[in-house]
C-alpha positions as CSV (number, residue, x, y, z in Angstrom):
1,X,0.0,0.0,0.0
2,X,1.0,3.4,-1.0
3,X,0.3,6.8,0.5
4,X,-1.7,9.5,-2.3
5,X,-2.0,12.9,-1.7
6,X,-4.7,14.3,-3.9
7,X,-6.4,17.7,-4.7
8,X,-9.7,17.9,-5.9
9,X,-12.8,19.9,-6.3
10,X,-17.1,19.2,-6.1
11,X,-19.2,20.1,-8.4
12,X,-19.4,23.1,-6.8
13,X,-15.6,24.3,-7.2
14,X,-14.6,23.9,-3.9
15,X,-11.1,22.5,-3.4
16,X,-10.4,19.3,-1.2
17,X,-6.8,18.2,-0.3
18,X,-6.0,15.0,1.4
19,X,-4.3,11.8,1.3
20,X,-5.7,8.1,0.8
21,X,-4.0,4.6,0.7
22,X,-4.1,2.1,-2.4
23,X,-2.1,0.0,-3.8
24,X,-1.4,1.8,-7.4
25,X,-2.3,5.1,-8.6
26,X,-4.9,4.5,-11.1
27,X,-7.1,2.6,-7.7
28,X,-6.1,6.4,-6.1
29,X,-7.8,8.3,-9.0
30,X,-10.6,5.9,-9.3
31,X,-11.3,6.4,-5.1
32,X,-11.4,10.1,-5.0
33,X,-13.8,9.9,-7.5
34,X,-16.2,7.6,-6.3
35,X,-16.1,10.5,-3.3
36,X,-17.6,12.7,-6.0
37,X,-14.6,15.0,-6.2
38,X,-13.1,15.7,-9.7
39,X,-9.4,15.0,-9.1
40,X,-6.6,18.2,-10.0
41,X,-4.0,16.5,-9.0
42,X,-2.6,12.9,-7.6
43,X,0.3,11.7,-6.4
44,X,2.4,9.0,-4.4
45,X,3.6,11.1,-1.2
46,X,7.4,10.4,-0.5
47,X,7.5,9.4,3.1
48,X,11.0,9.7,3.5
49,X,12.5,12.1,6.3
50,X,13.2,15.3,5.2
51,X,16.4,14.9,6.0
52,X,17.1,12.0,3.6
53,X,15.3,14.0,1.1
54,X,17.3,17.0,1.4
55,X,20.3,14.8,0.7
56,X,19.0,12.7,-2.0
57,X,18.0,16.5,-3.6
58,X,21.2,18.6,-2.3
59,X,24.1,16.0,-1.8
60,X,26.7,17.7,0.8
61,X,30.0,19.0,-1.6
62,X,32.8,20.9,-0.8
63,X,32.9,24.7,-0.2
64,X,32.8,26.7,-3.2
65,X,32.1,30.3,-4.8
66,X,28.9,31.3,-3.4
67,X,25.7,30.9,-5.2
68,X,24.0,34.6,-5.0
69,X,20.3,34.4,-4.8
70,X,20.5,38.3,-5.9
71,X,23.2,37.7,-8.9
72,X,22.3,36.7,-12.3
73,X,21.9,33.0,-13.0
74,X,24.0,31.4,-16.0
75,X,20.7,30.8,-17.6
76,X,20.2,34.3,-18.7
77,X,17.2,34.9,-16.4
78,X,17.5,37.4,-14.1
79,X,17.4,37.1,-10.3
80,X,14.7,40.0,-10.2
81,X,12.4,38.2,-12.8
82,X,13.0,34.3,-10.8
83,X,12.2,36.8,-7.7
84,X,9.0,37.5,-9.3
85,X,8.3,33.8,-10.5
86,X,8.0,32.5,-6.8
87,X,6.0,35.6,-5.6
88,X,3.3,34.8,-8.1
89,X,3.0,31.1,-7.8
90,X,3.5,31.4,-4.0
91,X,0.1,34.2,-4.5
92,X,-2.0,31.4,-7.2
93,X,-1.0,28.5,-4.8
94,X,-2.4,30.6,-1.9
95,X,-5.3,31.5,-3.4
96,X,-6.5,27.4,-3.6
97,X,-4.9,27.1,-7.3
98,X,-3.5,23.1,-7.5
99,X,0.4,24.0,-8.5
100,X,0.3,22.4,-11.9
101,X,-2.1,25.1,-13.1
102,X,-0.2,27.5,-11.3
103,X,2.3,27.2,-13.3
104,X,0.7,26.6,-16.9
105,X,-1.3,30.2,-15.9
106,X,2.3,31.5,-15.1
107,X,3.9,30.2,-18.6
108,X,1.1,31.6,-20.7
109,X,1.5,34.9,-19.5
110,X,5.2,34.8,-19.1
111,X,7.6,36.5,-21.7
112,X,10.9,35.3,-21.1
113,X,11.3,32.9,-23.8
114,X,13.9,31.1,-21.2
115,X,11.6,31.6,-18.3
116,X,8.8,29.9,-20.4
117,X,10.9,26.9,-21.4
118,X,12.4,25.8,-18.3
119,X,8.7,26.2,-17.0
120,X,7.4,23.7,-19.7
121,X,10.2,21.4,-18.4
122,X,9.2,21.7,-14.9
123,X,5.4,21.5,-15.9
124,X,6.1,18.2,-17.8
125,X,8.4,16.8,-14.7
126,X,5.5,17.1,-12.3
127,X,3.2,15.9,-14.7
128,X,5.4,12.6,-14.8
129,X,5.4,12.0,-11.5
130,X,8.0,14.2,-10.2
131,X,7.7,16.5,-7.0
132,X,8.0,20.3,-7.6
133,X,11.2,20.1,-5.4
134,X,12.7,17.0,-7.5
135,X,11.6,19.5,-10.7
136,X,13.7,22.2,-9.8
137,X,17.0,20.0,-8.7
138,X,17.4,19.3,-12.1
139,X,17.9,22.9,-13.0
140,X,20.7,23.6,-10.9
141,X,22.1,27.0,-12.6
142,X,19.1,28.4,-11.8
143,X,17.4,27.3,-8.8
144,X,20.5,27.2,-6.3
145,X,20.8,24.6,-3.3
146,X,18.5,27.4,-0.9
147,X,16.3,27.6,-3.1
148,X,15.6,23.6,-3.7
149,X,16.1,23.1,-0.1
150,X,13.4,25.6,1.5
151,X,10.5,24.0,-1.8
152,X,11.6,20.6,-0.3
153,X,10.9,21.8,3.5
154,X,7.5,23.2,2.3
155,X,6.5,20.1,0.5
156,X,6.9,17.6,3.5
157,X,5.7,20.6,5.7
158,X,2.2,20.7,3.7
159,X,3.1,24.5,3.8
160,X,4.3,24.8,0.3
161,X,2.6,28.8,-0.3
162,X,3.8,30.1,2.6
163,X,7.7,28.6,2.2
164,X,7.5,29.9,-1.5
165,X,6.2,33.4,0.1
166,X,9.2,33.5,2.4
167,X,11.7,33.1,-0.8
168,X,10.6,35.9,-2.6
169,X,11.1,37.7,1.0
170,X,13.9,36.6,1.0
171,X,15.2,37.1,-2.7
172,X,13.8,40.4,-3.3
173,X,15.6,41.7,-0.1
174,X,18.7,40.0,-1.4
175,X,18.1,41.7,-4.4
176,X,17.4,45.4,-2.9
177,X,20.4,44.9,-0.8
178,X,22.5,44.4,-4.1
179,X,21.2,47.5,-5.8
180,X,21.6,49.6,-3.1
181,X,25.2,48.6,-2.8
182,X,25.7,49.0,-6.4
183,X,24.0,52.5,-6.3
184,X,26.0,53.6,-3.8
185,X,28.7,53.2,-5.7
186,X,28.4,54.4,-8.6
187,X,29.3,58.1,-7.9
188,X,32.4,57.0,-6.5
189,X,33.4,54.9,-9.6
190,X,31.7,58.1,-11.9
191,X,34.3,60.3,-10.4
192,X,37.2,57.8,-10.4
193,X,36.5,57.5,-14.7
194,X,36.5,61.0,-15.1
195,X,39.6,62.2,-13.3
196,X,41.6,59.3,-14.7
197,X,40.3,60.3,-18.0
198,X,41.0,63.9,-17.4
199,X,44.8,62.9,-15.9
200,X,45.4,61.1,-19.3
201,X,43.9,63.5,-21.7
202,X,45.8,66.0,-19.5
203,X,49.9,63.8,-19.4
204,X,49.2,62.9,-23.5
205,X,48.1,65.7,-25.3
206,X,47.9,69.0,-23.6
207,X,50.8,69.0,-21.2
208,X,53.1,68.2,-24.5
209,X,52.2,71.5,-26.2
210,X,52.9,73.7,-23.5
211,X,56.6,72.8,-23.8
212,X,57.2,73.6,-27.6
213,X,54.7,77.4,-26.3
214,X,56.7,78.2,-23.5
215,X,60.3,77.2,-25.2
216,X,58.6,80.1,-28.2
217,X,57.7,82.7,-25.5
218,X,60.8,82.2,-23.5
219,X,63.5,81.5,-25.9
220,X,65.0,79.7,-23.6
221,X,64.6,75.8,-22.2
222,X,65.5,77.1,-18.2
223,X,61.8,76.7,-16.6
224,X,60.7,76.8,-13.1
225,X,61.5,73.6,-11.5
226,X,57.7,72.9,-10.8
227,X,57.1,73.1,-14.1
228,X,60.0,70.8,-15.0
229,X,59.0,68.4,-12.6
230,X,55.5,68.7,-14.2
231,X,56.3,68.4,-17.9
232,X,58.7,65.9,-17.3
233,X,56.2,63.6,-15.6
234,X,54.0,63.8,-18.8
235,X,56.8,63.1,-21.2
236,X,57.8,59.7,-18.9
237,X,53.7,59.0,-18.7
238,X,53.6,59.7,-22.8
239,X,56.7,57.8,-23.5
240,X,55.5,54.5,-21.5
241,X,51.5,54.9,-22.6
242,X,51.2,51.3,-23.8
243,X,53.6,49.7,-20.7
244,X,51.4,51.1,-18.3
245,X,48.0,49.7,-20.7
246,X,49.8,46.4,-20.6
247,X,51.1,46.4,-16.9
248,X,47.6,47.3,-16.1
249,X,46.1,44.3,-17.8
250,X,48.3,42.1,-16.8
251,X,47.6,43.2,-13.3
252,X,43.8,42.3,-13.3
253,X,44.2,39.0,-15.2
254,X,46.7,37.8,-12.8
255,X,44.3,39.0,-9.9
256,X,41.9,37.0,-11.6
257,X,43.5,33.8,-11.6
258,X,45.1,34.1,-8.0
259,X,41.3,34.7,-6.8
260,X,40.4,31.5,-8.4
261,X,42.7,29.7,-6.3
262,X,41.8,28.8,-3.5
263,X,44.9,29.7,-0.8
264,X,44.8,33.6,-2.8
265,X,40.8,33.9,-2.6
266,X,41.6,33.0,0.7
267,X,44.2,36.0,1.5
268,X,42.3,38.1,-0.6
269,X,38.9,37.6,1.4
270,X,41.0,38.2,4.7
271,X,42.3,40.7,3.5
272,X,39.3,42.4,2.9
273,X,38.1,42.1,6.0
274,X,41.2,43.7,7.8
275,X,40.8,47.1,5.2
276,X,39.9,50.1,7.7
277,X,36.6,51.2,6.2
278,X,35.0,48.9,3.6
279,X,36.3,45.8,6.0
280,X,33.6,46.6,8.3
281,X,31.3,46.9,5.5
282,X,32.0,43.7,4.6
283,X,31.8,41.8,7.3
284,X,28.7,43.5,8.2
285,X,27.2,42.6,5.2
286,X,28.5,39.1,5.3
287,X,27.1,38.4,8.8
288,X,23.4,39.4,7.8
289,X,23.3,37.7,4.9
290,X,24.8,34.5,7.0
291,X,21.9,35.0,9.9
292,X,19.1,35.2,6.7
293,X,20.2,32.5,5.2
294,X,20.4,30.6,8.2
295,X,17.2,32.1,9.7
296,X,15.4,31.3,6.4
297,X,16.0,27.7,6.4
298,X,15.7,26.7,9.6
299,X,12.6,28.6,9.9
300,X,10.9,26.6,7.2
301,X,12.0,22.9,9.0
302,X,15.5,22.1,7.3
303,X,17.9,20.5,9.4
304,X,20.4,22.5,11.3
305,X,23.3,20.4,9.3
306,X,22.0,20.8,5.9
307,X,21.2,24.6,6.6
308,X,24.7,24.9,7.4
309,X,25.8,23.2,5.0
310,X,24.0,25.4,1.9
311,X,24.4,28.3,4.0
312,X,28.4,27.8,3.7
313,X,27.8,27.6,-0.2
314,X,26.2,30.7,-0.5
315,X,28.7,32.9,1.4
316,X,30.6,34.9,-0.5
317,X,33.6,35.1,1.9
318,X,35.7,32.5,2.1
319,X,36.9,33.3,6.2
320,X,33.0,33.4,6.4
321,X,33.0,30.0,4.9
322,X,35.6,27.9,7.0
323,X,33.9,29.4,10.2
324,X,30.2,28.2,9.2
325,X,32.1,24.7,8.0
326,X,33.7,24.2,12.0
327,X,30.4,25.1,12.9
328,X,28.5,22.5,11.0
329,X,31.6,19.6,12.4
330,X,31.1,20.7,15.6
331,X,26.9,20.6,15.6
332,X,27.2,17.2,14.1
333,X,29.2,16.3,17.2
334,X,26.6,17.5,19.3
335,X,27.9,20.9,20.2
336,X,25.5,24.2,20.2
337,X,25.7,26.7,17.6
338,X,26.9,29.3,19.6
339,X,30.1,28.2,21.1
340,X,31.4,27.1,17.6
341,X,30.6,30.5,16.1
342,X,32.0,32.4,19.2
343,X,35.8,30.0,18.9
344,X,35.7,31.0,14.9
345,X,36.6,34.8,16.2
346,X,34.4,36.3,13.1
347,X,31.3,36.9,14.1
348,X,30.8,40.0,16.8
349,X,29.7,39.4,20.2
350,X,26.4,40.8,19.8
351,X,25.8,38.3,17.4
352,X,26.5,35.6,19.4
353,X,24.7,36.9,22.3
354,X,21.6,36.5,20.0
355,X,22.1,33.4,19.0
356,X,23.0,32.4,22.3
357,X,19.2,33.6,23.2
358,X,17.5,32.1,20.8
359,X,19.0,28.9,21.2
360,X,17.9,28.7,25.0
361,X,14.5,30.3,24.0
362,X,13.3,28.2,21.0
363,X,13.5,31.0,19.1
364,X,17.0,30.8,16.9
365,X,15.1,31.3,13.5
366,X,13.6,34.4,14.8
367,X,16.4,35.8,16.4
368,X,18.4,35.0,13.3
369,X,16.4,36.9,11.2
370,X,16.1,39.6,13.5
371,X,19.7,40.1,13.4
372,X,19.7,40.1,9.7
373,X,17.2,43.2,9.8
374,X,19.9,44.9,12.0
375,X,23.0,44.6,10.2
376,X,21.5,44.9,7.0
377,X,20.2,49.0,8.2
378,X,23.6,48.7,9.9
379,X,25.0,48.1,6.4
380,X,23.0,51.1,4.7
381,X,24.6,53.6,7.4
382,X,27.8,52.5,7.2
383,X,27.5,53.3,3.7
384,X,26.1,56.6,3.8
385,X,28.3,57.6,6.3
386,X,31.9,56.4,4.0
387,X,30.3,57.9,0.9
388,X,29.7,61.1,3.0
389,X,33.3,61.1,3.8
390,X,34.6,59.7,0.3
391,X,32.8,62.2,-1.8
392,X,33.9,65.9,-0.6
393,X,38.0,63.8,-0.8
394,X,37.8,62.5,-4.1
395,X,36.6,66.9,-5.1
396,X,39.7,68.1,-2.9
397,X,41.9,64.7,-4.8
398,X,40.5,66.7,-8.0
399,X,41.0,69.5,-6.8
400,X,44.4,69.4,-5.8
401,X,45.7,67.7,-8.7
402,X,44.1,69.7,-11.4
403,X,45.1,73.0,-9.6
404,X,49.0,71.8,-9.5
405,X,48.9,71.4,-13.3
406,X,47.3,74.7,-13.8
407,X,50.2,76.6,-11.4
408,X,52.8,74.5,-13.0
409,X,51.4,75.3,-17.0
410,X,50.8,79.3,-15.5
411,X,54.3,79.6,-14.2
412,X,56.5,80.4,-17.1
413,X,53.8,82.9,-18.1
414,X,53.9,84.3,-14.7
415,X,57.6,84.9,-14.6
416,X,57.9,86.0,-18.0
417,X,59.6,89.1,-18.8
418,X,58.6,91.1,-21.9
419,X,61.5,93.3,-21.8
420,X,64.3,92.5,-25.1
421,X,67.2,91.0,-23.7
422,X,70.3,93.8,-25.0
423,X,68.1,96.8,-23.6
424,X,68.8,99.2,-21.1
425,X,67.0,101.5,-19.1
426,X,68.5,104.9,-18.3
């Protein structure tokens, strides 16, 4: 005997959900409709613990470059659209829709001509037999190890709606988070392009000419040393144009490649951490997106172990990473989650005091997610307070740079005098 779990409606369109035992699934169809019900949907139930499903789904591999539910998926569809996918089946599934016509009403609408292939594939996985969960594993470019995980937790939960309605939560505020970082930088990097454009328009061409003018006005090649200094420096810039192009290339493509391995991502991602202003940043922005991830997850039913485990993937710093990976060795040994992150020496002591709270209370999901909320507004100060600092420098850095060119070009004309050489006054 097997376990069903059907959906169906009467004749007057109201929707019945349940489960019934038979020994094959055409008896299972015939039974709900000797109850008079016209059956949606059918299916064996998987009675499997979550946690063997979870690892049947999401086997457990090795740390690796995070998988950001707010960056763009290989597949070409874009986080804000996938965002907006799971909002409006999470809405239909809510509203009593059975999922499979959910998602045909969400492929005929849809415009994405990726979007509306990969839902045909899912929408012919189900209709073979599949779970929703086991229909989106197959994709894995595009719906990452959270994703699958929370769908799975919401399937054995019964509370499928309300876990999908939590994901788009929980993608759209990755996703807001993203664009406000990106938006806050964009002035900074604005100003950055123009000066060095100005600096090289400035050391190539125009500098140049003022030698050949001044050497015509003065007669003479003995210039102010400023001046010297300053002309000189363009010359050396001029003459080594292309070196500095190729040493500059060179540069990023051997950053590149030492990122990509792992004892340099490693350094790197330390490093960043230790930088005085944008370290904070960073670890601030790493920690709430560690205590949603986590909060998310447990907060739908996955195991501690596997929430640790996809919550290491989808950090983006690799000290982040190893910390969250002793964590998860020492849970499995029967330890708490506090005292493992408090020995990894990353997370602040506020953090830990939380944790610490919610564990005793019953409440770690919660508090989790309530710490998220913190350090992410603590994120959007910190920001506004280095852009108010970095702006009015980079001006004075303009400033100050510019104005020593102009002094050093205004300099020969400045001490120029008009008077013949061979004349005398009396």
């Amino acid at each position: 005997m097997s376990t069903y779990a059907y959906t169906a409606y009467d004749s007057k369109g109201k929707l019945f959900t349940g489960n019934i035992e038979e020994r094959t699934w055409t008896r299972a169809l015939r039974r709900v409709r000797e109850m008079g019900l016209f059956p949606a949907c059918v299916k064996e139930r998987d009675e499997r613990p979550l946690r063997e499903k979870l690892k049947i789904a999401l086997p457990i591999t090795r740390p690796r470059p995070a998988a950001d539910a707010s960056a763009a998926p290989a597949s070409g569809i874009s986080p804000a659209r996938l965002a907006e996918f799971t909002r409006q089946l999470a809405t239909l599934l809510d509203a009593g829709i059975p999922l499979l016509r959910g998602l045909r009403s969400i492929q005929e609408q849809e415009e994405n001509r990726k979007l509306k292939a990969l839902l045909g594939a899912i929408i012919r996985s189900v209709e073979g037999g599949s779970t929703f969960s086991e229909a989106l594993a197959v994709h894995p470019k595009i719906f990452m190890h959270l994703y699958v995980s929370m769908v799975i937790a919401g399937e054995t939960a019964g509370m499928l709606e309300a876990t999908l309605a939590r994901l788009a939560d929980f993608m759209e505020r990755s996703i807001r988070t993203r664009a406000r970082i990106k938006a806050a930088l964009i002035y900074p990097m604005a100003v950055m392009f123009v000066a060095v454009s100005i600096m090289t328009v400035l050391m190539v061409w125009i500098i140049p000419r003022f030698k050949a003018v001044f050497l015509d006005l003065t007669g003479s090649a003995n210039l102010p040393p400023f001046t010297e200094f300053v002309l000189g420096l363009s010359q050396f810039f001029k003459d080594h144009l292309i070196l500095f192009a190729v040493l500059a290339g060179v540069l990023t493509v051997a950053f590149r490649a030492i990122h990509r391995f792992p004892p340099g991502r490693a350094m790197f991602d330390a490093l960043k951490l230790k930088l005085p202003v944008i370290g904070r940043i960073i670890r601030k922005a790493a920690v709430a997106r560690f205590s949603r991830t986590l909060g998310s997850m447990l907060q739908n039913g996955v195991p501690v172990l596997q929430a640790l485990t996809i919550t290491r993937d989808t950090t983006a710093n690799t000290v982040f990473s190893r910390a969250i990976q002793l964590t998860h060795d020492q849970v499995k040994e029967g330890e708490s989650v506090t005292r493992p992150l408090q020995g990894s020496g990353v997370f602040p002591s506020t953090v830990i005091s939380m944790v610490d709270v919610g564990e005793q209370t019953g409440a770690l999901p919660d508090m989790l997610l309530r710490v998220a909320d913190d350090y992410d507004e603590a994120v959007d100060r910190s920001i506004g307070a280095a852009l108010s600092l970095l702006e009015p420098a980079l001006i004075m850095f303009l400033a100050v740079v510019v104005g020593a060119i102009v002094i050093a070009l205004f300099l020969p004309i400045i001490n120029f005098d008009p008077t013949p050489r061979g004349e005398g006054g009396s």
